[in-house]
Structure formats: structure tokens, C-alpha cells
N, C-alpha and C positions, 0 to 999 in steps of 0.2 A: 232307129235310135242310135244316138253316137255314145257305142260303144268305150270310145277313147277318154272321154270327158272322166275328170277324178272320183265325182259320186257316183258315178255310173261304173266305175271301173270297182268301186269297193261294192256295188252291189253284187258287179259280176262274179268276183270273188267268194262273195257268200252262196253264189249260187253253186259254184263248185267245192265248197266244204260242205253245203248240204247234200250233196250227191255220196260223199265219200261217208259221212253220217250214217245214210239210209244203211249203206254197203256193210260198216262196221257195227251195224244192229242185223243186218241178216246172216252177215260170217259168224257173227258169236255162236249159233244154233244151228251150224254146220256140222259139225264133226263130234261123235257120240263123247263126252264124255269130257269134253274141254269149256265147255260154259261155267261151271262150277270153279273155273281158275282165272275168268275174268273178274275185274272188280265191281263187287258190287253197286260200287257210288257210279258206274256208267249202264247200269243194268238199262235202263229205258232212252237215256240221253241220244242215241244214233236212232230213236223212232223218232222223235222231233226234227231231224231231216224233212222231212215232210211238210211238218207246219213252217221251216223255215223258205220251203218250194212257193209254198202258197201264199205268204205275203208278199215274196219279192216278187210273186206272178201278179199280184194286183198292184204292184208300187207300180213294176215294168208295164203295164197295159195303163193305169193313168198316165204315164210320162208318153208311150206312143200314141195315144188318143189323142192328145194335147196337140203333136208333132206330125199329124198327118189330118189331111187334107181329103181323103176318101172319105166314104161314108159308108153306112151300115154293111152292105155288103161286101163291100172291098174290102174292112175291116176282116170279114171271116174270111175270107176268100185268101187272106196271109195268113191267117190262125192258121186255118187247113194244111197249106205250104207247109207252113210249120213243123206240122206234126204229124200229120199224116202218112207221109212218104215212109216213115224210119217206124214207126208203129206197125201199120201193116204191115213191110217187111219181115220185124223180126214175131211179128204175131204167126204171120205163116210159117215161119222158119219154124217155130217153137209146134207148128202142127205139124209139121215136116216130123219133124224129131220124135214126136210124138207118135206119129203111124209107124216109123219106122223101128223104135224101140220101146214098144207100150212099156215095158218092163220098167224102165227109167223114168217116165210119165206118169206113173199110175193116178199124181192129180189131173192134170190133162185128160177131160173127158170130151171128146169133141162128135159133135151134132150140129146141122144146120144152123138152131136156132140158137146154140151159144157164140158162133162162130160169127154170125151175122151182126148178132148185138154185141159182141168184143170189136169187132170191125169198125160199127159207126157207133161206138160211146153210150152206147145204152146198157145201164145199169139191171145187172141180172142175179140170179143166185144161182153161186158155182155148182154144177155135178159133182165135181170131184171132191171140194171142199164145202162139207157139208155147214148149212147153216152161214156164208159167206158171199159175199157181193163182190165176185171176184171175174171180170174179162179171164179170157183164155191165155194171156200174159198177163202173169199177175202185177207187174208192176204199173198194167195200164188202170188200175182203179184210180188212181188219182187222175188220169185223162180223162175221165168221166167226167170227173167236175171241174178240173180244166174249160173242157169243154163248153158246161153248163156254165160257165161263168163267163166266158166269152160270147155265148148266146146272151144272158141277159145282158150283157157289156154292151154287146150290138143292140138290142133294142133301144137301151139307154140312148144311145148314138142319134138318134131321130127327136130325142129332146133337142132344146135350145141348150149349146154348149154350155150354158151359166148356172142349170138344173143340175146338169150330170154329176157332179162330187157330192149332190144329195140323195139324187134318183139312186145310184147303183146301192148303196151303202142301204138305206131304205128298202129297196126289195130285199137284198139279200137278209138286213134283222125281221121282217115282217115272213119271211119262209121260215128260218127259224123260228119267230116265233110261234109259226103256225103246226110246228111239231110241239112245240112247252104247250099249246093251251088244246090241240087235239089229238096230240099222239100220247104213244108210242103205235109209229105205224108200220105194215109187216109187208106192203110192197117193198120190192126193192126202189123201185124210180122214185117213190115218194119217201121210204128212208132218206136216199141220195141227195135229193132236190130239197130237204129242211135240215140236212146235216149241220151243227155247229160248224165244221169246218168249214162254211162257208163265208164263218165269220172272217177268217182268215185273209179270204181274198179282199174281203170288207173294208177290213185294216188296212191292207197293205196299198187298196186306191184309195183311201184316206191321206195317208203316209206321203203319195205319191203326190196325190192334189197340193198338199201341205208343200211339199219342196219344192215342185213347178212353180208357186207364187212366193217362193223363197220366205214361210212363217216358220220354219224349222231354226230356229237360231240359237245352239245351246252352244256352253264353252265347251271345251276339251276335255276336259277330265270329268265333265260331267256326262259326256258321252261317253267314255270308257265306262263309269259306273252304270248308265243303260245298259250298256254292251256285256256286263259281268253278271249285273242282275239279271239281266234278260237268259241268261245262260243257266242261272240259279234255277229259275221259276221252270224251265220246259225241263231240267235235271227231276225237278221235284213233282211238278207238277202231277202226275199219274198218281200220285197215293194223297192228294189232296180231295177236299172235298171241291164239288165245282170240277173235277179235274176234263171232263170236255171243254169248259171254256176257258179255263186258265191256257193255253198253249199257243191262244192268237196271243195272249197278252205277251208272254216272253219274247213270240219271234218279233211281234212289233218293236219293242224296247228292241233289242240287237238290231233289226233296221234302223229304227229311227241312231241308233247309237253308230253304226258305221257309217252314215253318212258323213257323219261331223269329227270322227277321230282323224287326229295328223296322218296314223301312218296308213291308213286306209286310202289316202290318194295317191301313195308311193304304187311307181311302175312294176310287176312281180307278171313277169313272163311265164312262171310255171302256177300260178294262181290263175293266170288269165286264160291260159290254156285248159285250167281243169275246171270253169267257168264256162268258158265256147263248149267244149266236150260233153258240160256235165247234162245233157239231154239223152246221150246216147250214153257215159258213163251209167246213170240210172237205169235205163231199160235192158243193156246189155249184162249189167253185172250179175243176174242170176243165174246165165250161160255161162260166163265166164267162175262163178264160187261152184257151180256145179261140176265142172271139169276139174276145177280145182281139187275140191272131193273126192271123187272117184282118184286122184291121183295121190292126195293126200292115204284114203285109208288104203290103197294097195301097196305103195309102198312101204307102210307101217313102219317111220323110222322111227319115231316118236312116244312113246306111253304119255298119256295124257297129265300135265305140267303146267307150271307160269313158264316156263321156256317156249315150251310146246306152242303153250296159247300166244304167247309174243308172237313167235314164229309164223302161224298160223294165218293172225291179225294183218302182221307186214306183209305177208302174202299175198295175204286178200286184196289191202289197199292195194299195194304193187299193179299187183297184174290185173283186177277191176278197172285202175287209171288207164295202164298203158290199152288196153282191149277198147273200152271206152275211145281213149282219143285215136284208135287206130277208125274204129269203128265213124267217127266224127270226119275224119279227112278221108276214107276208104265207103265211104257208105251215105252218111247223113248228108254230106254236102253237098257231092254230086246227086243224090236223088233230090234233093230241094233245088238245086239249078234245075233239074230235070222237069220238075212240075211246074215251077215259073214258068219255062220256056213252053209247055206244055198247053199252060195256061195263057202264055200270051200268044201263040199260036189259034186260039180260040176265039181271040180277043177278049178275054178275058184278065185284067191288068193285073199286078199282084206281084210279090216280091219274095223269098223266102225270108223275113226277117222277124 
């Protein structure tokens, strides 16, 4: 995907504000006693990072669908590339740390059979956290349906190309819907596999279909009022009723609404940077608020404040980014050259992108 291009480049952008989202809803609930000094009107807003991951994850797989020329298996055969390399990594690392300091760990409960299925994407419930559908890194539960949604992506892929902006959208409300009319159900894979948030991805290769045939045509200021609304609804949405499905609906409006705003196609080298990153920014940032932590309460310089919590906050972002993009040039790149190469040593074709 060409990266470079203006709507591609304000997607990439959102991709990296939602990383930093997720980050600033997991630092709030770091340090005993400073949550109660954030503001309440942001109490949920950095969980919607997530639903913002999963639309632009279905805009970006209809725009490379479109633009590539493999078929079903070569399709995953990049996913893999993708993501695999820098997941495994830091999943082992975090069992590393794990064996090494249970004390630090105590959610890390690690066995063969969690370890196997955090590995390859298979939806399980956590040992350690009870009652939760949680890999052994926890930020890979949205890999999970990553995952799942690039598997049905690929099937789709074997229709006639002119099917597919109906096919994908289609399975994914008809799994949902198969939780509304026979759930609530208490596997985990079949949780997983009819979650609402599948709608998400639903959306977002809607969205994507829509722009590829250039139907997306709003003015400017009507796209900023997408872009603000859309920000209102995923703010609120949690204490609404509805509130599982309300959260495709916001990230969608902020896609559909950054496409089309003026300054969204403006060049922002530090946006664009925390865009490429924001793969390894996400997975790495619970390493890096962790350390953070232990460093925070020993040196107790602080009694807990709005200064405090300021301080805290810019911390977090700070050092989550810069870890993140170290992590991105130092780790994710070169293992993604590494399995390309890997892979086309195999003959097996395939790209990291």
C-alpha cells in the first residue's frame, strides 16, 4: 500500500493516535492513587483506541485487497509477516520475565496449553485473569481477531472480486448475528468469533470499498463535524444503551471524516512516525508503563495530584512513543525483513507490508 498518498497518510496518522489512546487508558490505572486526579470526561475515551485499530484495520485490508494481485494464500502469507515476527517475540520475552520474576508476573500464568494458543491466535481464558479471554501478552487479544478477520478476508478472496465489499461485511453481521439470536455463549472461540467488534472490521472494509471507487464525497467542514462527532459517540458511548454497538459507529464517522479534512493530507513526520511504530508502540507499551512504575513508586517524589497525574500521563506517552519506535527500527523491521527473506528462501513469495 502506498503509504505516501494524502488519504493514506491521514489514515496512518489515526493509526498512531490510537496507539497512544490505548496507552493513555492503561497509564491512568497504573499508580495507586492518581486515577481519581484524571478527568472524568476522559475516563473511557483511551479504550476506544481499539475500536479506532479495527476499522482503519478493515479500511487498510480493503485498499490492499484492491491493490494486490495474490490470491488467498499469499494474502495471509503477508498478514503472518506482518505480525507474527514482533508478537512472538515479545510474547516470549514477557514468559522470559515471567519465569524469571514470578513475583512481578503474578497474572502470567504460563502452561503449555496457554502458551500454544497465545502463539497461534487462539482465543482462550486467562489462568491468571480470571474470567477473561486473555493470550499470555495481553495486548494480543485483539490479534486474535485480527487474525480471525483476515482468515474470513482470505476466504472471501476466492469469490469473484465484485462479490467481495458484500461477502466480507455479510459474514461478519450474520456471526454477530448468530450471538443476538443464540447466545450468550461461554466458549471462548465462539465468544471471539460473534463479538460485536467484529462489526468494526465490517465498517472499516465498507469505508474502504467506498473510497477505492471514490463514493466518499463530503465538503470539509462537514468532515470535521464527522471527525468531532465521531469523537463524541466512542467519549460516551460506554454508559449508553446499545453501548457494544455504538463504538463501530464513532470510529467509522472519524474515518470516514479524516479522509476528507484539508489538514489531514498535510506531511507530519512525527505523526507519520508514530503511525509506522504504532504496531510495536501497542504491544510494547505494557513493558515499558511497567518499568515505568516500579520506577515511579520507588522513587516517591510525588504524593498523588493534578501535577502528579500531568506528570505521570506525559511520561507515559513520552517514553511508550520513544520505546515503541525504538522497538519499530531495533526489532519489528528487521524481524519482518527476516521472515520475507525467510520466506522467499522457501519459495514461498510474500512481503512484510
Amino acid at each position: 500500500m502506498n503509504t505516501s498518498s494524502p488519504t493514506i497518510r491521514s489514515i496512518q496518522y489515526v493509526r498512531g493516535i490510537a496507539a497512544l489512546m490505548v496507552v493513555w487508558h492503561h497509564a491512568r490505572h497504573q499508580v495507586p492513587g492518581l486515577d481519581e486526579w484524571f478527568p472524568t470526561f476522559f475516563s473511557a475515551f483511551g479504550a476506544t483506541g481499539v475500536d479506532l485499530f479495527f476499522v482503519v484495520s478493515g479500511f487498510i485490508m480493503a485498499i490492499t485487497t484492491r491493490q494486490s494481485e495474490g490470491g488467498p494464500i499469499d494474502f495471509m502469507i503477508r498478514r503472518l509477516v506482518r505480525v507474527v515476527p514482533l508478537y512472538w517475540f515479545l510474547t516470549l520475552l514477557m514468559v522470559a520475565f515471567a519465569l524469571a520474576q514470578p513475583a512481578l508476573f503474578k497474572t502470567v500464568v504460563i502452561g503449555p496449553d496457554a502458551l500454544i494458543k497465545s502463539l497461534f491466535f487462539i482465543p482462550h481464558y486467562s489462568t491468571g485473569i480470571p474470567d477473561s479471554i486473555r493470550p499470555l501478552l495481553v495486548p494480543g487479544w485483539t490479534l486474535n481477531y485480527e487474525m480471525f478477520f483476515y482468515l474470513v478476508l482470505a476466504l472471501c478472496l476466492f469469490l469473484p472480486r465484485v462479490h467481495r465489499p458484500v461477502a466480507v461485511p455479510a459474514v461478519m453481521a450474520l456471526l454477530v448475528g448468530a450471538n443476538i439470536a443464540f447466545g450468550p455463549f461461554t466458549d471462548a472461540i465462539a465468544i471471539s468469533c460473534t463479538n460485536p467488534l467484529l462489526l468494526e472490521f465490517a465498517l472499516g472494509f465498507v469505508i474502504g470499498e467506498l473510497h477505492a471507487t471514490k463514493r466518499i464525497d463530503i465538503p470539509a467542514h462537514l468532515a470535521l463535524f464527522f471527525v468531532l462527532a465521531g469523537l463524541v459517540i466512542l467519549q460516551t458511548c460506554r454508559e449508553l444503551p446499545g453501548a457494544p454497538y455504538l463504538p463501530f459507529a464513532g470510529a467509522g464517522l472519524v474515518i470516514v471524516g479524516v479522509l476528507r479534512v484539508p489538514f489531514g493530507n498535510l506531511p507530519n513526520r512525527g505523526l507519520k512516525l508514530l503511525g509506522d511504530a504504532s504496531y510495536s508502540i501497542y504491544l510494547t507499551h505494557i513493558f515499558t508503563l511497567g518499568i515505568l512504575r516500579v520506577v515511579w513508586v520507588r522513587l516517591d517524589v510525588l504524593q498523588p495530584s493534578f501535577e502528579a497525574a500531568g506528570l505521570w500521563m506525559s511520561l507515559s506517552l513520552a517514553c511508550c512513543s520513544a520505546a515503541g519506535i525504538l522497538c519499530y527500527w531495533w526489532i519489528e523491521k528487521p524481524l519482518g525483513v527476516a521472515a520475507s527473506r525467510w520466506m522467499r528462501s522457501h519459495r514461498i513469495v510474500a512481503s512484510p507490508g
